[in-house]
C-alpha positions in Angstrom: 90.6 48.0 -8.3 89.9 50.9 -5.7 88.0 48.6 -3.6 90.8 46.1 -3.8 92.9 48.8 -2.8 90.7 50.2 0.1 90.4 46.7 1.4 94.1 45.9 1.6 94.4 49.8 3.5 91.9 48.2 5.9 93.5 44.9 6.6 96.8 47.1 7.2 95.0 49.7 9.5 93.4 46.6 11.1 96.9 44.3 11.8 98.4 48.0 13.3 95.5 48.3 15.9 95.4 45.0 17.0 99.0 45.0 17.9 98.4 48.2 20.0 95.6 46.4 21.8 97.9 44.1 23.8 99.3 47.0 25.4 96.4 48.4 26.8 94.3 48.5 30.0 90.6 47.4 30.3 87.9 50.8 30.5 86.9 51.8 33.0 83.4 50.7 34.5 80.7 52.6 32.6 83.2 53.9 30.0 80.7 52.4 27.3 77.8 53.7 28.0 78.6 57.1 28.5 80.3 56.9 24.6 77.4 55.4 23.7 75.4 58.7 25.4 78.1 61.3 24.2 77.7 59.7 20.7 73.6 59.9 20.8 72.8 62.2 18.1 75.3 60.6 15.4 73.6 56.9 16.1 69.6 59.0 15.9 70.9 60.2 12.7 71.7 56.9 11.6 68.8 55.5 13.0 66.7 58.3 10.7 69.2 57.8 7.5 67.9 54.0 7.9 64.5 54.9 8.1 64.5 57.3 5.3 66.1 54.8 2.9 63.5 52.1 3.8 61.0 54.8 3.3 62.3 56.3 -0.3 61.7 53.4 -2.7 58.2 53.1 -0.9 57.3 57.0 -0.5 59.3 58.5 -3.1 62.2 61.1 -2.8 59.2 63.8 -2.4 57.6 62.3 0.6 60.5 60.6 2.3 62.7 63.7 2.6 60.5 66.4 3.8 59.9 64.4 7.4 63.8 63.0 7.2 65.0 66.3 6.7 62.8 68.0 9.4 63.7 64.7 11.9 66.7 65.4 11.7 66.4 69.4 12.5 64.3 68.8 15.5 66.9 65.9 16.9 69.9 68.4 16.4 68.2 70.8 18.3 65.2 72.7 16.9 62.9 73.6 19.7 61.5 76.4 19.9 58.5 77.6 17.5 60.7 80.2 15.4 63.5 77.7 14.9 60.7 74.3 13.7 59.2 77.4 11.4 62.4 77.9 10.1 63.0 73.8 9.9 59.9 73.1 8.1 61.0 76.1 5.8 64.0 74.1 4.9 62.9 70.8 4.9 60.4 72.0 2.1 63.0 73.5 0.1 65.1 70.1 0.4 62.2 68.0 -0.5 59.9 69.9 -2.8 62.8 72.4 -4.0 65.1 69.2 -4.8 62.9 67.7 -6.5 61.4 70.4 -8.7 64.9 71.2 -9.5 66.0 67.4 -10.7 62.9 67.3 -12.8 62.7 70.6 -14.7 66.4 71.8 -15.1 68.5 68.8 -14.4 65.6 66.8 -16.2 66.5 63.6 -14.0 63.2 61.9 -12.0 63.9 61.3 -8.6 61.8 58.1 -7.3 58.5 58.5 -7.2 57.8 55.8 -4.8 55.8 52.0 -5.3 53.2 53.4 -2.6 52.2 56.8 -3.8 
C-alpha cells in the first residue's frame, strides 16, 4: 500500500516537472559536465556502495566493510598519515566492532560470506 502510494506521489511529482520543462532554456555548453565534476564524490560513493554489496554476500559483512568503510574515508578526504590512522581506527571499529556487537549482544549473525 505505501508503495502504491509512493508511486502515485512520483507520477504526480513527475506530470508537475514535465510541464515546467517547456518553459525552459537549453544549458548552457559544458553545464553537464561540470555537475557531473561538482557531484564526483556522491557518484564514488555509489560507485563503492555498489562494490561493497557485490562484495558482502561473497566476503562477508566482516571483510567487505573494513575496506568500504576505509574507501570511503580516503575518497572524502583522508590524506594525510594521522587522519588514514585515524580511518583505519574507524573502519575497524565499523567492521570488526559491528560485527562483534551483532553476534554477542544483539545475538544476530551478520553474513559470513560464500568465499571465506
Amino acid at each position: 500500500m505505501m508503495l502504491a502510494v509512493l508511486a502515485l506521489l512520483n507520477v504526480i511529482m513527475i506530470v508537475k516537472e514535465a510541464a515546467k520543462l517547456r518553459h525552459t532554456t537549453a544549458l548552457a555548453s559544458g553545464s553537464i559536465r561540470a555537475w557531473l565534476w561538482q557531484h564526483r564524490l556522491a557518484f564514488g560513493v555509489l560507485g563503492l556502495f555498489t562494490l561493497y554489496a557485490i562484495a558482502v554476500p561473497l566476503f562477508g559483512f566482516r571483510w567487505a566493510t573494513l575496506p568500504f568503510v576505509l574507501a570511503c574515508q580516503v575518497l572524502l578526504g583522508a590524506r594525510r598519515p594521522r587522519q588514514i590512522a585515524i580511518a583505519v581506527a574507524i573502519a575497524l571499529v565499523m567492521s570488526l566492532g559491528l560485527d562483534a556487537l551483532f553476534r554477542h549482544v544483539f545475538t544476530i549473525s551478520l553474513p559470513r560470506g560464500a568465499l571465506l
